[in-house]
C-alpha positions as CSV (number, residue, x, y, z in Angstrom):
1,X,0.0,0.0,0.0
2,X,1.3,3.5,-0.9
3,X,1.9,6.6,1.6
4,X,-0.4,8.9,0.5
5,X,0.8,12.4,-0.1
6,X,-1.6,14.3,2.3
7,X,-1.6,14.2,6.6
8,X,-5.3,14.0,6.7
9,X,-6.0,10.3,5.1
10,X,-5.2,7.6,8.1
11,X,-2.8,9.7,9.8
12,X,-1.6,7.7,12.1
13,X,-1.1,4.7,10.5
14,X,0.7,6.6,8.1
15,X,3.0,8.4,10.8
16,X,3.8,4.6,11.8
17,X,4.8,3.5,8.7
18,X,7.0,6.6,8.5
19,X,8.6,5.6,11.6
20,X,8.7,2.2,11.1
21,X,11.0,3.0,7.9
22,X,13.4,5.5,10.0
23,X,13.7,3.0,12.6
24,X,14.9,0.4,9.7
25,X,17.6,2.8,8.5
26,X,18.9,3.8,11.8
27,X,19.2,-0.3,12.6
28,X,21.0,-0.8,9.0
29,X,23.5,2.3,9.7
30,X,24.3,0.8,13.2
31,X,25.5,-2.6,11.9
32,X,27.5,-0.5,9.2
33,X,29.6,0.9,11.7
34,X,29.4,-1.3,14.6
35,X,30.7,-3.9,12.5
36,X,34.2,-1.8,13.0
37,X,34.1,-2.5,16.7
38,X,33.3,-5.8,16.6
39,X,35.6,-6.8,14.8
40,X,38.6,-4.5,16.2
41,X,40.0,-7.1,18.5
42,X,41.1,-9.6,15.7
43,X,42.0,-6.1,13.3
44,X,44.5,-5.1,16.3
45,X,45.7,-8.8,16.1
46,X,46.0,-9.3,12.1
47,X,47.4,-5.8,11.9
48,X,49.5,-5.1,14.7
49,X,48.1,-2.1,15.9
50,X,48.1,-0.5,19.5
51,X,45.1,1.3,20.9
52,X,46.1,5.0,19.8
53,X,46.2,3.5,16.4
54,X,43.1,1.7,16.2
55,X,41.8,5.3,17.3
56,X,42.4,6.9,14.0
57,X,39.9,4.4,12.4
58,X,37.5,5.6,14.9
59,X,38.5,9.4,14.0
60,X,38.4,9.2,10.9
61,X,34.6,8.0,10.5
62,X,33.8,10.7,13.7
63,X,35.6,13.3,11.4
64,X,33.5,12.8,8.3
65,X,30.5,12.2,10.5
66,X,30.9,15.5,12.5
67,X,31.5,17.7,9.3
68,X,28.4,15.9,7.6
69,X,25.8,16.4,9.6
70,X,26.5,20.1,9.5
71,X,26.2,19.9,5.4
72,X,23.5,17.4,5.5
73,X,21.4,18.8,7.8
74,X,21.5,22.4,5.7
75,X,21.0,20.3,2.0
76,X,18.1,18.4,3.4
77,X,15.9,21.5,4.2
78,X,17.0,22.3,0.8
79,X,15.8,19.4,-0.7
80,X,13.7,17.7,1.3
81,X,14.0,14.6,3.5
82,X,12.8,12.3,1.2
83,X,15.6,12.7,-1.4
84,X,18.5,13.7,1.2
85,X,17.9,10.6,2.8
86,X,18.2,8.5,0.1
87,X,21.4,10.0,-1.0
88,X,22.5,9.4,2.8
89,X,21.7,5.7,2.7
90,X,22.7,5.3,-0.8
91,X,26.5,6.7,0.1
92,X,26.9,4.7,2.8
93,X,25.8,1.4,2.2
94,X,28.1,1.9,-0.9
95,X,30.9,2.8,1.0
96,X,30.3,-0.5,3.3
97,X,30.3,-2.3,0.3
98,X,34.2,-0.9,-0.7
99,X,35.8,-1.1,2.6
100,X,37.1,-5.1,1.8
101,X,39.4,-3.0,-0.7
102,X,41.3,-1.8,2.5
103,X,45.1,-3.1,3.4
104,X,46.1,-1.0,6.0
105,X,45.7,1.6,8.7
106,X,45.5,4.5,6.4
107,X,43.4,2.6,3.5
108,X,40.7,1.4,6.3
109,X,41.1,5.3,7.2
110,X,39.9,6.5,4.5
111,X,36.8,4.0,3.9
112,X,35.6,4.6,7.1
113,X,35.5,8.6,6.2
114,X,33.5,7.6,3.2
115,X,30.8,5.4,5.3
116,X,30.5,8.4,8.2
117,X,30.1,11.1,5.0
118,X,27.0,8.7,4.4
119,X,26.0,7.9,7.9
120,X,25.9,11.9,8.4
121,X,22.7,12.4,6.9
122,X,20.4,10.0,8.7
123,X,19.8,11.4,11.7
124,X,19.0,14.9,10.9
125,X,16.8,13.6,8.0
126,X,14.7,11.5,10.4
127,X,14.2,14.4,12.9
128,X,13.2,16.6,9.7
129,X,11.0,13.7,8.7
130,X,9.2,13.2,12.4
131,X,8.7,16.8,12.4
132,X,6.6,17.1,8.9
133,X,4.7,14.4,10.4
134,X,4.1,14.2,13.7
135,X,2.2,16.6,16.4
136,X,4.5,17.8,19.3
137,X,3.1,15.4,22.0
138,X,4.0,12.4,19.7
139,X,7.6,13.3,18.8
140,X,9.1,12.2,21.7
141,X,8.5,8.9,21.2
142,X,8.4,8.7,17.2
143,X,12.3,10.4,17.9
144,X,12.4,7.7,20.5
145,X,12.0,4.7,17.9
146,X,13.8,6.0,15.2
147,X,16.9,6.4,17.7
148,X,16.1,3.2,19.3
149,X,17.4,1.3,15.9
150,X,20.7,2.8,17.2
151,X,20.9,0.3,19.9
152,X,18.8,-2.5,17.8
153,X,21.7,-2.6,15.1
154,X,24.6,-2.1,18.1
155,X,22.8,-5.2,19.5
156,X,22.6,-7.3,16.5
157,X,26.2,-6.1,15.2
158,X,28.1,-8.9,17.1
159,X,25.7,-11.8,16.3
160,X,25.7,-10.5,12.9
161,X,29.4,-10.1,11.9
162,X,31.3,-12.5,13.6
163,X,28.6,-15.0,12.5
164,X,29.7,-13.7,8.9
165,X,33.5,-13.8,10.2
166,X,33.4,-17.4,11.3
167,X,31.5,-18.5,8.2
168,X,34.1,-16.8,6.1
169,X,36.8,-16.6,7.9
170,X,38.3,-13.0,7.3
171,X,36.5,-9.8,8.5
172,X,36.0,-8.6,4.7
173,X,32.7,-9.9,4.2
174,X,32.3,-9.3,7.7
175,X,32.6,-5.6,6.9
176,X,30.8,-5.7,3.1
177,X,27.5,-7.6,3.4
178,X,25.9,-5.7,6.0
179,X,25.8,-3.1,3.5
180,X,23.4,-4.8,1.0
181,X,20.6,-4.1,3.7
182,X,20.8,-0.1,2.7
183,X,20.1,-1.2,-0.6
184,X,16.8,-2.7,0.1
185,X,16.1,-0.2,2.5
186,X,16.3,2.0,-0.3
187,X,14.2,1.1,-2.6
188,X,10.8,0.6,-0.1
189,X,11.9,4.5,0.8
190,X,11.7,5.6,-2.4
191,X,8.4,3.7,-2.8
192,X,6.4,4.8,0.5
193,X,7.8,8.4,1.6
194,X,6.3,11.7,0.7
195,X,6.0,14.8,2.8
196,X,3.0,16.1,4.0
197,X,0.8,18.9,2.2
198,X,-0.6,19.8,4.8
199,X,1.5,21.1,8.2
200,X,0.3,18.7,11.2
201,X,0.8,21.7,13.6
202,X,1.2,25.4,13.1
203,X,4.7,27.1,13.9
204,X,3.2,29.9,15.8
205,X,4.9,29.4,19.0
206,X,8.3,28.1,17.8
207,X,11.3,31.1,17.5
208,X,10.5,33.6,15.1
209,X,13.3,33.5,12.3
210,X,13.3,35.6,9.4
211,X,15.9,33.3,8.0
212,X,18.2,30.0,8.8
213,X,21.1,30.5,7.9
214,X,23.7,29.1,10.0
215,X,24.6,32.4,11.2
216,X,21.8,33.5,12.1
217,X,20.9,30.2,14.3
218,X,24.2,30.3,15.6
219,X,23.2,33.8,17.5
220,X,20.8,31.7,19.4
221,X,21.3,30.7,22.8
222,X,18.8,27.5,22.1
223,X,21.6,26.2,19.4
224,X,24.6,26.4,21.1
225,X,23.0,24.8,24.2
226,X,22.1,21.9,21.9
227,X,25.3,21.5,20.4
228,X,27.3,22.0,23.5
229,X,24.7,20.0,25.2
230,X,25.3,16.7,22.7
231,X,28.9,17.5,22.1
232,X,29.5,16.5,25.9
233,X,26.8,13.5,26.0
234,X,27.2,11.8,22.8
235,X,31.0,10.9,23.5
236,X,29.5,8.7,26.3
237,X,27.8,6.6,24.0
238,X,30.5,6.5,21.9
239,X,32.6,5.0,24.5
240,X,30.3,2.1,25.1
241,X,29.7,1.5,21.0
242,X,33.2,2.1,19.9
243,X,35.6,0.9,22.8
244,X,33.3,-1.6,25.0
245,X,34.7,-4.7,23.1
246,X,38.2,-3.7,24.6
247,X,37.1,-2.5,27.3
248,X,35.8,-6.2,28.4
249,X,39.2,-7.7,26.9
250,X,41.0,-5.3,29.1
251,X,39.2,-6.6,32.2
252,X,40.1,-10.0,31.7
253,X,37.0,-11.3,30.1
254,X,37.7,-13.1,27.1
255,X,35.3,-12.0,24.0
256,X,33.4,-15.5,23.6
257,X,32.6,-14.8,26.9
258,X,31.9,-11.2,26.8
259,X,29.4,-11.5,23.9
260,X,26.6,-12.8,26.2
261,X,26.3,-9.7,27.8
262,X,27.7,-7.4,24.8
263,X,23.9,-6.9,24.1
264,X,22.5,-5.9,27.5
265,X,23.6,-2.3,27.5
266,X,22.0,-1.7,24.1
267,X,19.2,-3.3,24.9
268,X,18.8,-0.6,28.0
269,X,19.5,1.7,25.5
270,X,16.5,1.1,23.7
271,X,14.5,0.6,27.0
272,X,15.5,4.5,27.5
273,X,14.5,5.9,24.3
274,X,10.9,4.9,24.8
275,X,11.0,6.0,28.7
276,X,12.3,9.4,27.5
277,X,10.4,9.9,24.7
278,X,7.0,8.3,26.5
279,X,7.7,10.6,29.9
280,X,7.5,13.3,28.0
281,X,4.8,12.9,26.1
282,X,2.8,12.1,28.7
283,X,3.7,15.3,30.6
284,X,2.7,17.1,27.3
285,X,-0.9,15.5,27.0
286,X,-0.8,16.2,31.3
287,X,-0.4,20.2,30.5
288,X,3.1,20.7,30.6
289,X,4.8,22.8,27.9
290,X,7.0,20.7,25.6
291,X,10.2,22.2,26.6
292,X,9.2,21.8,30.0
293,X,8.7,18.1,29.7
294,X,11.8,17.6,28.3
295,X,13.9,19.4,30.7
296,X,12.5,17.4,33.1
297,X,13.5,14.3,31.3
298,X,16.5,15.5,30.9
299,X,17.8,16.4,34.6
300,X,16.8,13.0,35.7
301,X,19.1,11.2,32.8
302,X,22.2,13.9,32.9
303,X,22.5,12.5,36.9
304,X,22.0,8.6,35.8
305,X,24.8,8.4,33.6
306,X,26.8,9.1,36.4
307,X,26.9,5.5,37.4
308,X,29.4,4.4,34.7
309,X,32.1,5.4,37.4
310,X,31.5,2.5,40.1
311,X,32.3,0.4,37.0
312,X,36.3,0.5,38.2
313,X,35.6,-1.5,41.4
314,X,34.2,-4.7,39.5
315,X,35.3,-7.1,37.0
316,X,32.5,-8.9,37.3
317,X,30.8,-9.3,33.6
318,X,27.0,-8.8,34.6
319,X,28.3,-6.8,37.0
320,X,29.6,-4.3,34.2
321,X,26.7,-5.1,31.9
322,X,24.1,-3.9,34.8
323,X,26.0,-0.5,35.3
324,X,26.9,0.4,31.5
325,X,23.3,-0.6,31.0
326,X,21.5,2.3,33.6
327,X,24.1,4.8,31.9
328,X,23.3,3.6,28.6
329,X,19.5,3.7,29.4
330,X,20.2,7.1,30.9
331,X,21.7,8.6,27.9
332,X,19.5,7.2,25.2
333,X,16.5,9.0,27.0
334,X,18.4,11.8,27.0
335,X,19.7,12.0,23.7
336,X,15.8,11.0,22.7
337,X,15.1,14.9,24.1
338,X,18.0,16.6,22.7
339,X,17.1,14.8,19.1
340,X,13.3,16.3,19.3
341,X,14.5,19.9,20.7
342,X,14.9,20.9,17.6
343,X,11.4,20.4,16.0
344,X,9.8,21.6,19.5
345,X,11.8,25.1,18.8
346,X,12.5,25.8,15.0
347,X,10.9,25.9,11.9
348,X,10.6,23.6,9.5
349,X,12.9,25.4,7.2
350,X,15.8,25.0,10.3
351,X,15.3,21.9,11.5
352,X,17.4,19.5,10.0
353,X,19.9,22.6,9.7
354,X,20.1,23.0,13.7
355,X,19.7,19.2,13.9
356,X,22.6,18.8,12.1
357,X,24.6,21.3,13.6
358,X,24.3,19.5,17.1
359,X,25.3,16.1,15.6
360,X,27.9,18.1,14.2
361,X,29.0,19.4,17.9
362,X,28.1,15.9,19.2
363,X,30.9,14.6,16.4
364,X,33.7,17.2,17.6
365,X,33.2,16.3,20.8
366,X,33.7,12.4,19.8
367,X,36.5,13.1,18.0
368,X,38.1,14.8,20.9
369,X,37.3,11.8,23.7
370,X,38.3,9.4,21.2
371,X,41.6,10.7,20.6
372,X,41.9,11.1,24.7
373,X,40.5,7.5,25.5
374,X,43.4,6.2,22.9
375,X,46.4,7.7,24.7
376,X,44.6,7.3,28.1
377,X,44.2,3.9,27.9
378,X,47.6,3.1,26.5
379,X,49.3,5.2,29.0
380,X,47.2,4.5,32.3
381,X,43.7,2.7,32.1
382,X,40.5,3.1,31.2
383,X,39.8,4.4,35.1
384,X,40.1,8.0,34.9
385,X,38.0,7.5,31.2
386,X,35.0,6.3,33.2
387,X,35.1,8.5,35.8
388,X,35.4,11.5,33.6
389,X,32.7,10.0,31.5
390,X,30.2,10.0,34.6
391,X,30.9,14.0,35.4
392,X,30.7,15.5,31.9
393,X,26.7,14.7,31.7
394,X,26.2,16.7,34.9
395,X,27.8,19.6,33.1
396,X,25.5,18.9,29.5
397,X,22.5,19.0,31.3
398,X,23.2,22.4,33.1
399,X,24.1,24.2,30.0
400,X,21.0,23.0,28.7
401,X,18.9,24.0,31.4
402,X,21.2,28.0,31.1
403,X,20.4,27.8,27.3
404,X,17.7,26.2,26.3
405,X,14.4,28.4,27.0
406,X,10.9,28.7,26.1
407,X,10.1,31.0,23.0
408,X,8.7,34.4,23.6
């Protein structure tokens, strides 16, 4: 059955099947990169590298990522989510596709810039797409399922690729045929997405821009408290996508082993999204003004990802699965509030712009921590990483509570 093109014919089935189709491409452009991670241990081995090394893989995806979602965020209000998306998914899955062509540490660089060029666009395109299509009280938790294929693909990564690297026996395919999946995505995009005629709400009491260029919504208090505000939560995620693998390996717990509970914070992940996005909608429908409802969501999750710290004092597996996953489920409800900000406070003409310019802080700030947790690690532990990781949230969620304020 096709999407119709107007908002008023079964509206919230086809909100749904909008979701639905955002939630598929965040899960296919979190196997794309996970598959990195998953596989780094036996890439450190095969290659010889040490953990300041393997960082410039990491790097160079964050690198492309950050400076995309600036540019992709802008060309999608240009042109419309339905085609920058499928230029986003199109890129990527084609650069997943190259990346067995890599022989070395600078080669595997350079793909992985290609692949977070690609991955740039999706999640600015999905918070333009939620806000063409969904009413204010909903958007929390249509943010929250989109996002939630974040930890869905992290989750299925491991089972996924090393399934594919014991079959085959090399990570090449391991790396390559996950990105088949953003070709089918693809093509049932193309098929069912078209933007609404008609608004679903008015923009009356969103800020009043004469125009969106970046430097005019870079003057904006509300911008930089979302950038700044992602660019000192996102690294923690990061951590746990990027490094957790290691992290396991450096406490003693072989791989194997550590797979059984690899899933568990991604899982709480997922769990958090939905309480995030849920909460606040519920405080919406209860009276609450939007921004309201997600500030409060917000200060409760900025003061539960502090408990990645206590991590140091166990090497327990389920032990460290339990703790990284209250973090985990802490920051995705979090991030769930940060991702709908923009559509509670712009236009639609900035949305995706100021969506992508927070993904683009969120991306410097990645780049930064993962260059830090490199040379940290090597040259101490992963200790004062953790601890530093549970303090920084306290510090996002005040700037967003200095910054972020309601309309007049």
């Amino acid at each position: 059955m096709s999407i119709q093109h107007t908002a008023v014919a079964k509206p919230n089935r086809i909100r749904w099947w909008i979701a639905a189709l955002l939630f598929a491409s965040t899960v296919i452009n979190y196997i794309d990169r996970q598959s990195l991670s998953v596989l780094a241990p036996f890439l450190k081995t095969d290659f010889h590298w040490t953990n300041q090394q393997f960082a410039w893989i990491i790097i160079s995806f964050r690198l492309a990522y950050a400076l995309g979602q600036a540019l992709t965020g802008r060309l999608l209000d240009r042109i419309g989510t339905r085609d920058g998306l499928t230029l986003s998914v199109a890129w990527y899955s084609i650069a997943a596709m190259l990346t067995p062509f890599a022989t070395g540490l600078r080669s595997l660089c350079a793909f992985r810039f290609l692949l977070g060029a690609g991955e740039s666009g999706n999640w600015p395109g999905a918070t333009k797409a939620v806000s063409e299509w969904f009413p204010r009280a909903e958007r929390g938790l249509a943010v929250a399922f989109f996002d939630s294929g974040s930890a869905v693909g992290a989750a299925i990564a491991p089972i996924l690729v090393l399934s594919l690297h014991r079959a085959f026996g090399s990570w090449r395919p391991a790396m390559a045929i996950p990105g088949l999946l953003g070709i089918v995505w693809l093509i049932a995009w193309r098929r069912f997405y078209r933007a609404p005629e008609i608004p679903v709400e008015p923009d009356d009491d969103r800020l009043d821009l004469q125009r969106t260029r970046w430097r005019d919504l870079l003057r904006l208090p509300h911008t930089w408290g979302i950038i700044l505000g992602r660019a000192l939560t996102d690294p923690v995620w990061f951590f746990v996508t990027d490094w957790f693998a290691i992290y396991l390996v450096a406490k003693g717990i072989r791989l194997e082993q550590g797979v059984l509970a690899f899933w568990i914070p991604f899982v709480a992940a997922d769990a958090g999204n939905f309480l995030g996005g849920g909460i606040s909608g519920w405080l919406i429908r209860g009276g609450w003004s939007p921004l309201r409802a997600r500030k409060a969501v917000i200060l409760v999750c900025g003061i539960g990802m502090a408990l990645l710290a206590p991590t140091v004092l166990t090497s327990n597996l389920f032990a460290l699965a339990a703790l990284f996953s209250i973090s985990t489920c802490a920051y995705a409800a979090w991030s769930t509030m940060a991702l709908t900000l923009p559509s509670d406070l712009y236009p639609q003409g900035a949305v995706a712009s100021v969506s992508g310019l927070g993904g683009a802080g969120a991306g410097l700030g990645t780049i930064a921590s993962t260059y830090l947790i490199g040379w940290t690690t090597d040259h101490y532990s992963f200790e004062p990483v953790l601890i530093v990781a549970s303090l920084i949230p306290l510090l996002a969620t005040a700037i967003v509570f200095l910054l972020v304020r309601q309309p007049r």
